[in-house]
C-alpha positions as CSV (number, residue, x, y, z in Angstrom):
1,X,56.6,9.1,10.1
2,X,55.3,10.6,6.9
3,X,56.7,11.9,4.5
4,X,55.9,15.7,3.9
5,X,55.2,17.1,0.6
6,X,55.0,20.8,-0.5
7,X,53.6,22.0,-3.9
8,X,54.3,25.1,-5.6
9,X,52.0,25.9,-7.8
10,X,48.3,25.1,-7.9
11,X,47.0,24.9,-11.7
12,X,45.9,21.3,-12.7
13,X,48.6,20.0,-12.1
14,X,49.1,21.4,-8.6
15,X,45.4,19.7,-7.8
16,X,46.5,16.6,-9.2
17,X,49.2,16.4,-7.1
18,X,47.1,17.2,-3.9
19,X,45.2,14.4,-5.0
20,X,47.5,11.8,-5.5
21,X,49.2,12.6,-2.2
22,X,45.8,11.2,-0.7
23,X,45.8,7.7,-2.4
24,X,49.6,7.7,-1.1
25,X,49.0,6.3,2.9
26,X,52.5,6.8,3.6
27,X,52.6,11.0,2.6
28,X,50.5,14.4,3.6
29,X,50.5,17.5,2.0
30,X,52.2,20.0,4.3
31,X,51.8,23.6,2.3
32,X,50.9,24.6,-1.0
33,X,53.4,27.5,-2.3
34,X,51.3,30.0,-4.7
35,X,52.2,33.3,-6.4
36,X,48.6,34.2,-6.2
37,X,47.0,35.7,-2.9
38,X,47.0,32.9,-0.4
39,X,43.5,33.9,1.1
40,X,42.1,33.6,-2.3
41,X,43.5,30.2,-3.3
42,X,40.9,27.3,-1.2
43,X,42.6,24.0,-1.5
44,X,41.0,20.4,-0.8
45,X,43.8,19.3,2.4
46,X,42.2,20.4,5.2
47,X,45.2,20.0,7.0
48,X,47.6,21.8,5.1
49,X,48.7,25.5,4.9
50,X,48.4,27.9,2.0
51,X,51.5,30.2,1.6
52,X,52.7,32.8,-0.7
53,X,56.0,31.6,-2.7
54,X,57.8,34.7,-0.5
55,X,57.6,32.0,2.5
56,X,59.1,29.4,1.2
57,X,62.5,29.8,2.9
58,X,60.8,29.3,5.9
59,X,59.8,26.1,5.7
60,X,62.8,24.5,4.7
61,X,63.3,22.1,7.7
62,X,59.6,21.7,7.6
63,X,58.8,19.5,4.3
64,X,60.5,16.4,2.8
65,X,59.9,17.1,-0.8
66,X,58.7,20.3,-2.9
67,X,57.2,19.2,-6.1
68,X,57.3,22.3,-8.3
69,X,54.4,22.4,-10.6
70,X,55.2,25.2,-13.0
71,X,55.7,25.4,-16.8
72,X,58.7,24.2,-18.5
73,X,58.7,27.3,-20.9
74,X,59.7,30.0,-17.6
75,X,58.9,28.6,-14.5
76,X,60.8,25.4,-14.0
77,X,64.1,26.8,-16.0
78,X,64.3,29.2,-13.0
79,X,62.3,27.8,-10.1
80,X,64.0,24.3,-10.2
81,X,67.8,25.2,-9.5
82,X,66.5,28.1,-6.9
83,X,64.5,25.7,-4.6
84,X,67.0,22.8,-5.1
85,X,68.9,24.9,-3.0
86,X,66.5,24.6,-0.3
87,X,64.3,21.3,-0.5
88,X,64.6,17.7,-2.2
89,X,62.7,18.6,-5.4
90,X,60.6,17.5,-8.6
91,X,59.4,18.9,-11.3
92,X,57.9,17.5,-15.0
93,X,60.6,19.6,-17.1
94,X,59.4,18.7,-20.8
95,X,61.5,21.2,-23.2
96,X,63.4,18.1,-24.6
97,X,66.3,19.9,-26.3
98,X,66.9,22.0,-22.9
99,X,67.0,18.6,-20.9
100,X,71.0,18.7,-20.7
101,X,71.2,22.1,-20.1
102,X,68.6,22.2,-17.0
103,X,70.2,19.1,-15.5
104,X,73.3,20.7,-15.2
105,X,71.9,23.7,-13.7
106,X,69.9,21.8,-11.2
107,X,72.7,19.4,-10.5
108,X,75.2,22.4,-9.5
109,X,72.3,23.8,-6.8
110,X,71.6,20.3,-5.7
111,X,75.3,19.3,-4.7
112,X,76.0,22.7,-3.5
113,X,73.2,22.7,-1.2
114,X,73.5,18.7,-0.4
115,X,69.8,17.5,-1.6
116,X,68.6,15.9,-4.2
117,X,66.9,17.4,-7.8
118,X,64.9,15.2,-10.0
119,X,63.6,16.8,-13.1
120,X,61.7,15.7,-16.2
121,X,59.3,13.3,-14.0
122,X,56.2,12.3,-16.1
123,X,55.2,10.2,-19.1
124,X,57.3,11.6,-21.7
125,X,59.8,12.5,-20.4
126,X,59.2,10.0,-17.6
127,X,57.7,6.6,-18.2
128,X,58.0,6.6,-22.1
129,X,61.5,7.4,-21.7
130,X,62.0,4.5,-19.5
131,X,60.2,2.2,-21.9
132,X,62.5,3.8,-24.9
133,X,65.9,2.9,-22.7
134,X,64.8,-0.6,-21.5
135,X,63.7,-1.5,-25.3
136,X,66.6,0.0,-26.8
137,X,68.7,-2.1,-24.3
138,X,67.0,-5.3,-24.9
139,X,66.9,-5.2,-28.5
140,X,69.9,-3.3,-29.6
141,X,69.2,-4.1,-33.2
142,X,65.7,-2.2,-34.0
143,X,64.1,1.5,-34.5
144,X,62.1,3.1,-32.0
145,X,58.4,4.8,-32.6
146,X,56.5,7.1,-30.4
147,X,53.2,8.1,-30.8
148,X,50.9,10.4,-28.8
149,X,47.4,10.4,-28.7
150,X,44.3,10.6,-28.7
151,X,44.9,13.7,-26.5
152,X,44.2,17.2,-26.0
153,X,47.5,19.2,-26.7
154,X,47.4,22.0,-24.6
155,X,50.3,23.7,-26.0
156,X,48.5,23.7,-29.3
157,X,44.9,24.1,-28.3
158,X,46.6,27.7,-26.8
159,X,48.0,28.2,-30.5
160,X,44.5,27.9,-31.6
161,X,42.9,30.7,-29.2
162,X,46.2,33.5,-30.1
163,X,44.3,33.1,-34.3
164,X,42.6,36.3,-34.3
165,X,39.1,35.3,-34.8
166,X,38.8,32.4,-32.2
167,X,36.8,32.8,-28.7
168,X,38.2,29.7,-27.7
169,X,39.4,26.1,-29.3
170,X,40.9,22.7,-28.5
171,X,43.3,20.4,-30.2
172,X,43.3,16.4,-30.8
173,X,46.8,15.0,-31.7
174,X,45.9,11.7,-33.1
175,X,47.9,8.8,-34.4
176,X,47.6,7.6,-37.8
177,X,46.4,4.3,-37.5
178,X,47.5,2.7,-40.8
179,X,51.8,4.4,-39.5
180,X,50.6,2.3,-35.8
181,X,49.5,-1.1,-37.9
182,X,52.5,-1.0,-40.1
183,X,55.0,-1.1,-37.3
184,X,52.9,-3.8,-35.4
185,X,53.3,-6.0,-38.5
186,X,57.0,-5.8,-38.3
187,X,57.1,-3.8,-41.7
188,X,59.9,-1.0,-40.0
189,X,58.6,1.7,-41.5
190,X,60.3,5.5,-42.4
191,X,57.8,7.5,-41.1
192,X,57.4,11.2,-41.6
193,X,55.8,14.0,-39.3
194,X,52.8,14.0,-41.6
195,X,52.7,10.0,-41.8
196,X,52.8,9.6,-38.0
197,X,50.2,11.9,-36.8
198,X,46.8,14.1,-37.9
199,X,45.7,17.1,-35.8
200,X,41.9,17.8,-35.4
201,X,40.9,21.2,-33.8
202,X,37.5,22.3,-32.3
203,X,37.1,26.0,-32.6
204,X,34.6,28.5,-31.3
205,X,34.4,31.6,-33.3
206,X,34.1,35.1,-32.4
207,X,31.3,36.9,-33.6
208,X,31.4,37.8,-37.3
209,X,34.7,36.2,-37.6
210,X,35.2,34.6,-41.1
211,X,35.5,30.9,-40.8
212,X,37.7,30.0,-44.1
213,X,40.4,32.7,-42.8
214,X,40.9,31.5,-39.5
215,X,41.1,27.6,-40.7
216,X,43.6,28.7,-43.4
217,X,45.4,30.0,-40.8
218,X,45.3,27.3,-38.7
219,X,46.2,25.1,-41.0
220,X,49.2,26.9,-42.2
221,X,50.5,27.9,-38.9
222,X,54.5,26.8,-38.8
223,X,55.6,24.5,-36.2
224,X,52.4,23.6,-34.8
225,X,49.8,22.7,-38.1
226,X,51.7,23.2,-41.4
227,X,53.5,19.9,-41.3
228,X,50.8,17.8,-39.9
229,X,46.9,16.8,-41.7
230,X,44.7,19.3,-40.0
231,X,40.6,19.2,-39.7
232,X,39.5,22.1,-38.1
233,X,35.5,21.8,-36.8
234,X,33.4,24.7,-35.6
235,X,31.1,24.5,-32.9
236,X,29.3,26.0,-30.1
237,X,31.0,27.2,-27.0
238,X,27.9,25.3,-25.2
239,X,29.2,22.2,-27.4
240,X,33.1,22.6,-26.7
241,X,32.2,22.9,-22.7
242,X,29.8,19.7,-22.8
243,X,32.6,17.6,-24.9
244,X,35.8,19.0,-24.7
245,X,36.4,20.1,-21.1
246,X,38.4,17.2,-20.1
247,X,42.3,16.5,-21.1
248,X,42.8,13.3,-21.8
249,X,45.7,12.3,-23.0
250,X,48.1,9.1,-23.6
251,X,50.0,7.1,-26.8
252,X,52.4,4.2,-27.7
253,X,56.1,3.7,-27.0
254,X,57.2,0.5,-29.5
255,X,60.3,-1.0,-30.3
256,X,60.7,-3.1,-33.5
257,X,63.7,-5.4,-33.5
258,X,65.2,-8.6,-34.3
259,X,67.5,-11.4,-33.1
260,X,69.2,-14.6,-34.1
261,X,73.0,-15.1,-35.8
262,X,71.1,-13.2,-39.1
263,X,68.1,-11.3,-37.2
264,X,65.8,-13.8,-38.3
265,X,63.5,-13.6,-35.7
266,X,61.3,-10.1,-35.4
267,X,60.2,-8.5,-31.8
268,X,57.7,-5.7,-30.6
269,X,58.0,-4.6,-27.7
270,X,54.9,-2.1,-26.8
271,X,53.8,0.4,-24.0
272,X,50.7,2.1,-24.2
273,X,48.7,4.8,-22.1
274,X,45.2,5.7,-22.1
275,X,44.7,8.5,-20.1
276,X,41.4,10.3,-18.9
277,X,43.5,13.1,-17.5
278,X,46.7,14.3,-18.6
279,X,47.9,16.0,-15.3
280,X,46.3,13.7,-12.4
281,X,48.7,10.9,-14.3
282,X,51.9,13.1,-14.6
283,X,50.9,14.4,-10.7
284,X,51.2,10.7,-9.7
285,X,54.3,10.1,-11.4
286,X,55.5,12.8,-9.7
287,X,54.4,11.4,-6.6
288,X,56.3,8.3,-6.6
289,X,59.5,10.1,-7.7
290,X,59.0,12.3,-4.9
291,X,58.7,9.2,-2.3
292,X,62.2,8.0,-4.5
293,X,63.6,11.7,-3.3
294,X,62.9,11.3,0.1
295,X,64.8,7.3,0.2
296,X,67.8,8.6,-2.1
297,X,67.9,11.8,0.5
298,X,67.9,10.2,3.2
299,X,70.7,7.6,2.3
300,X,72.9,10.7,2.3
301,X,72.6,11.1,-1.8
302,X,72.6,14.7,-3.1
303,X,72.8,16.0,-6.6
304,X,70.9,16.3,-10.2
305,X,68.9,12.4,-11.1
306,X,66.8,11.4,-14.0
307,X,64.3,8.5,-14.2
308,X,67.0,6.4,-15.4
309,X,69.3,6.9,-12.2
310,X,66.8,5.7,-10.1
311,X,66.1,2.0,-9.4
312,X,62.3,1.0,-9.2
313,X,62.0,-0.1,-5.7
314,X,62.8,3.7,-4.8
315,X,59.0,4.2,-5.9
316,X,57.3,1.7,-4.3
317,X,56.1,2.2,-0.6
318,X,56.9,-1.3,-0.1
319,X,59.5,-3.0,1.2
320,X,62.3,-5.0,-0.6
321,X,60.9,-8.2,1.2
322,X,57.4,-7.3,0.2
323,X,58.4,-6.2,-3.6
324,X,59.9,-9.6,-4.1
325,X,57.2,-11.8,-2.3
326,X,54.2,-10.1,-4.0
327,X,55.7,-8.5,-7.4
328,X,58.8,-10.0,-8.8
């Protein structure tokens, strides 16, 4: 029997999880939720139903899993505890600082209504935070570096389009590759905001806009430019549509550390993405941890989880005898 999966929510990453669902043999996509008009949303599953989110209820002895596949910002701080209460659920929850807060919420609705909640599924949080914890385990004497990139932020490519001035824009967050190099080599480094990372921006103007007041204020935006490099390019919207439509996305998770009675002996551990598109990866991240849901559910588990509470055969559509045969 398969397992049944419902989305809510059907922006890119909504697609992406339609999508992966099909490369999964052992799922099918049951509904997709949406707050739009359902007649007006035209989906790829053949098979499945489109509803509006007011239906939901209805189907809660009808799918497995509901990935939710709203923003962290409103959506998921809200959405995630509410359909806990219904359905076994996942959602990519990124707000780091409000990580704590949301588990506990989702946690509380998850007991309560005996299924399970996993949040913050993805890359980071997600599989760069595994990556961190295993490192950090393994070597406990070392420093941790993250980088992101070469990517399209989309949370700053939207801080771009708000400049008054700007038809439309993206932005690159790229690692410094001298900071990268440096803690390849073992050096250790104390790396700064600035040192770590450079942001490039490709920016359609408005007509008649001036070009030297929108980079200056680009460049000096708080939070988002002021602390970072910034090279801001002007082009065509024909140009930005040809190049720029896609959102790749990816980076490095390394541990530097050493061992031996006086730590003479240095180790790097590194994990690296390289992704054409930032969503479709999350959506099949999700994906497994939604398959992991579905096991932990039906072993009678119930409550709040993170990817560190969940063993890795819980992903896999294998077997235990099959894992250790083919993998291990």
């Amino acid at each position: 029997m398969k397992i049944k999966i419902g989305i809510l929510g059907y922006g890119n990453l909504g697609r992406g999880v339609e999508c992966a669902v099909r490369q999964n043999p052992d799922m099918e996509l049951a509904v997709v939720f949406t707050r739009r008009n359902p007649e007006d949303v035209a989906i790829l599953t053949k098979s499945a139903q489109v509803c509006h989110v007011s239906e939901a209820e209805q189907w809660k002895d009808k799918i497995d899993v509901m990935i939710l596949c709203g923003g962290s910002a409103t959506d998921l701080p809200e959405q995630t505890p509410r359909y806990a209460a219904m359905f076994n659920v996942v959602d990519s929850f990124d707000t780091h600082a409000r990580i704590p807060e949301h588990f506990a919420n989702v946690d509380e609705a998850a007991k309560k209504a005996g299924k399970v909640g996993i949040i913050s599924v993805g890359w980071d949080p997600g599989m760069f935070s595994l990556n961190r914890m295993y490192a950090n385990a393994i070597l406990p004497e070392g420093k941790d570096y993250t980088f992101w990139g070469k990517g399209v932020s989309q949370g700053h490519s939207d801080a771009i389009r708000r400049v008054e001035g700007v038809r439309d824009g993206r932005q690159y967050t790229i690692p410094v590759e001298t900071a990268l190099e440096a803690v390849r080599n073992g050096e250790d480094p104390e790396l700064t905001t600035r040192e770590k990372h450079t942001r490039e921006c490709f920016v359609v103007l408005e007509e008649g806009a001036d070009a030297d007041a929108v980079e200056a204020q680009i460049k000096n935006m708080p939070n988002y430019f002021s602390d970072y490099d910034t090279t801001v390019h002007f082009i065509s919207e024909e140009e930005l549509k040809r190049d720029h439509s896609k959102i790749p996305h990816g980076g490095f998770v390394l541990r530097s550390g050493r061992t031996g009675w006086e730590g003479e002996n240095h180790h790097l551990i590194e994990y690296r993405l390289k992704l054409d598109s930032n969503p479709e990866f999350t959506s099949s991240v999700l994906i497994a941890y939604a398959r992991a849901a579905y096991k932990m559910a039906q072993e009678g588990q119930t409550g709040c989880k993170t990817v560190f509470d969940i063993a890795p055969a819980y992903l896999s559509p294998k077997s235990g005898e099959e894992l250790r045969a083919a993998l291990l």
